[in-house]
KETORLO-618975 format. One record per residue (C-alpha): residue in one letter; x, y, z. Coordinates in nm, 4 decimals, decimal comma. Layout:
# KETORLO-618975
a; X; Y; Z;
...
END
This chain:
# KETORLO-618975
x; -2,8266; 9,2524; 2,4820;
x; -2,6162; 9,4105; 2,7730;
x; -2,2910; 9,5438; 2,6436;
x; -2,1055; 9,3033; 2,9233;
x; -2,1398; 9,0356; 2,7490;
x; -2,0058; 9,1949; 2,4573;
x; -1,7305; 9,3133; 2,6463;
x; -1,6093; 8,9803; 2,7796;
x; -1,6689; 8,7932; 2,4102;
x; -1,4118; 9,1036; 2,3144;
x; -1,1693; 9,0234; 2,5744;
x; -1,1860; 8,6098; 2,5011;
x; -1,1166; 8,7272; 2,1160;
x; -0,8396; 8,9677; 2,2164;
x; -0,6478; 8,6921; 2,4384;
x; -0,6268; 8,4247; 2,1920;
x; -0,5257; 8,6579; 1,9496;
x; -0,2706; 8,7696; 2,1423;
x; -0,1756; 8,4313; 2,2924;
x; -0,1265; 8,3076; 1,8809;
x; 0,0988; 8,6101; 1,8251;
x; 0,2904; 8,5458; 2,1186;
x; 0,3333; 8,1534; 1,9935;
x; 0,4669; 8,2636; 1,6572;
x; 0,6481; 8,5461; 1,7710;
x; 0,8045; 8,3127; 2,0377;
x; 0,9664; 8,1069; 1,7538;
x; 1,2033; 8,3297; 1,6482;
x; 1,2251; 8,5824; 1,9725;
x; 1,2820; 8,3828; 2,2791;
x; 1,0067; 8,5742; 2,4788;
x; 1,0093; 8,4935; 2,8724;
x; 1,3510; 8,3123; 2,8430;
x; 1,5612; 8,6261; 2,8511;
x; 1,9002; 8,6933; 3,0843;
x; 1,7277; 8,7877; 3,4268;
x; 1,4308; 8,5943; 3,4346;
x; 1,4643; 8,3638; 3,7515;
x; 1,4370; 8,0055; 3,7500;
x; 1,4996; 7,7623; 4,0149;
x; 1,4498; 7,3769; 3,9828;
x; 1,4094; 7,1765; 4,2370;
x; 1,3632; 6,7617; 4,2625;
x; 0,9372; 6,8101; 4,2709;
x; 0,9233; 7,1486; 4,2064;
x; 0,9757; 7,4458; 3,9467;
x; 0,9809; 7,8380; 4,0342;
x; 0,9832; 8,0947; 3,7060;
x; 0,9862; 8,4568; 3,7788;
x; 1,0337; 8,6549; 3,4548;
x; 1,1628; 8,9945; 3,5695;
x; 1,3516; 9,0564; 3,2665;
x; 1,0452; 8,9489; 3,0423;
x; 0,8150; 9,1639; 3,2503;
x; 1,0248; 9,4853; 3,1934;
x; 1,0915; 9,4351; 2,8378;
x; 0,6966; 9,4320; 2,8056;
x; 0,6485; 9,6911; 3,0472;
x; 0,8657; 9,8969; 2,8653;
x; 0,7760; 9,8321; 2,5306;
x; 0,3751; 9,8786; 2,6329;
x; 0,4826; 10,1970; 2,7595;
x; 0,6547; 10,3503; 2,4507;
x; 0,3728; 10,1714; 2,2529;
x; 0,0776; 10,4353; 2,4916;
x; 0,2864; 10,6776; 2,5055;
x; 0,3153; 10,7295; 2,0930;
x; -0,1031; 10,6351; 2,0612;
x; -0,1339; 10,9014; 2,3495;
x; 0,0646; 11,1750; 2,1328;
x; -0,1212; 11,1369; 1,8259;
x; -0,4947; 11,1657; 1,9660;
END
């Protein structure tokens, strides 16, 4: 067996894994609902842009590489 298959059954696992976390996680932390984010409603429409969620992550992913990258 080809180790792309592999790769892609790892990634499916790793994204609902991550996609439950983020559900419980979001019950207690409002994730993607923080001051900043824009969001603009319309009559037929909806527009979310979450800047301020997108930071926060960026910056917490960062920090998070940053101390694995340290200790190897």
């Amino acid at each position: 067996m080809n180790t792309f298959p592999k790769v892609l059954i790892t990634i499916g696992i790793l994204c609902i894994v991550i996609g439950g976390v983020w559900m419980l996680i979001g019950r207690f932390i409002p994730i993607g609902k923080l001051p900043g984010d824009i969001l603009i409603k319309r009559e037929n429409s909806t527009f979310y842009f979450p800047i301020m969620t997108s930071i926060v992550i960026s910056v917490v992913l960062s920090l998070l590489f940053f101390i694995i990258g340290r200790f190897r």
